[in-house]
N, C-alpha and C positions, 0 to 999 in steps of 0.2 A: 290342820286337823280341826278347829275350830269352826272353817268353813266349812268342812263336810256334816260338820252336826248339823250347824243352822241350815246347811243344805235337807238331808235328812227330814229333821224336823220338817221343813214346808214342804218337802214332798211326799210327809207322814199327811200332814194335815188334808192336804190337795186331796189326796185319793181317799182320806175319810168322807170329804164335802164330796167327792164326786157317789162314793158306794152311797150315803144318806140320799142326795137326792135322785142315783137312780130307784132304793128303795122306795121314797116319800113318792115317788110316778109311780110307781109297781103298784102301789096297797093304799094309794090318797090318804096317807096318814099326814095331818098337820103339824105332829111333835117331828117327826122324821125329817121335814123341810124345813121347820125352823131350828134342828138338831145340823142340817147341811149348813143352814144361812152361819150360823156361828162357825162351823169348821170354814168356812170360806172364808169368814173374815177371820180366825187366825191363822191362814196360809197367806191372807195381806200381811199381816200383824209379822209373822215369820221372816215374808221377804224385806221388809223393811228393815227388820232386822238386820239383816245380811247388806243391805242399802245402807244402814246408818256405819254400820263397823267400818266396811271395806270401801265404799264409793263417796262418800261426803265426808268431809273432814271438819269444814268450819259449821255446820249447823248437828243439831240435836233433834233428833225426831223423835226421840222418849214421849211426849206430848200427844202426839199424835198417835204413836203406838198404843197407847195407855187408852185413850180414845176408844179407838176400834176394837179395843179386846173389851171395853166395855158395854159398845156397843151388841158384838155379839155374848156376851155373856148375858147381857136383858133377854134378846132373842130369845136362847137357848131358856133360859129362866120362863119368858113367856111361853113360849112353847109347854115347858114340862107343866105348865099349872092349867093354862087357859085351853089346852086344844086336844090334849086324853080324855077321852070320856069314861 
């Protein structure tokens, strides 16, 4: 059951990054593609999840995970301040 969330969840995520950046081509809005770029890197952030539970046993990817969500969370951050006019 556990796996169908974390399933879920990244293919919640997947199809938010994919509607954002067809939006962000439709209307060339900057917040929109850096609103995609974050959904994209938590649909990484997601599968890895699903990677660290069920596929690796001896290593920890929390690190890495923690990473990439921060990564896109600046993104998303930069976007909402630096690219609305």
């Amino acid at each position: 059951m556990i796996l169908a969330i974390y399933t879920l969840c990244a293919f919640t995520a997947f199809c938010c990054s994919i509607l954002l950046f067809h939006a962000a081509k439709l209307t060339n809005s900057r917040m929109l593609f850096w609103s995609g770029f974050c959904f994209a890197l938590l649909t990484v952030t997601n599968v890895l999840v699903i990677v660290d539970y069920y596929l690796i046993i001896d290593r920890q990817l929390w690190p890495i995970r923690h990473g990439i969500v921060l990564v896109g969370l600046a993104a998303l951050i930069y976007g909402l301040i630096f690219e609305e006019h």
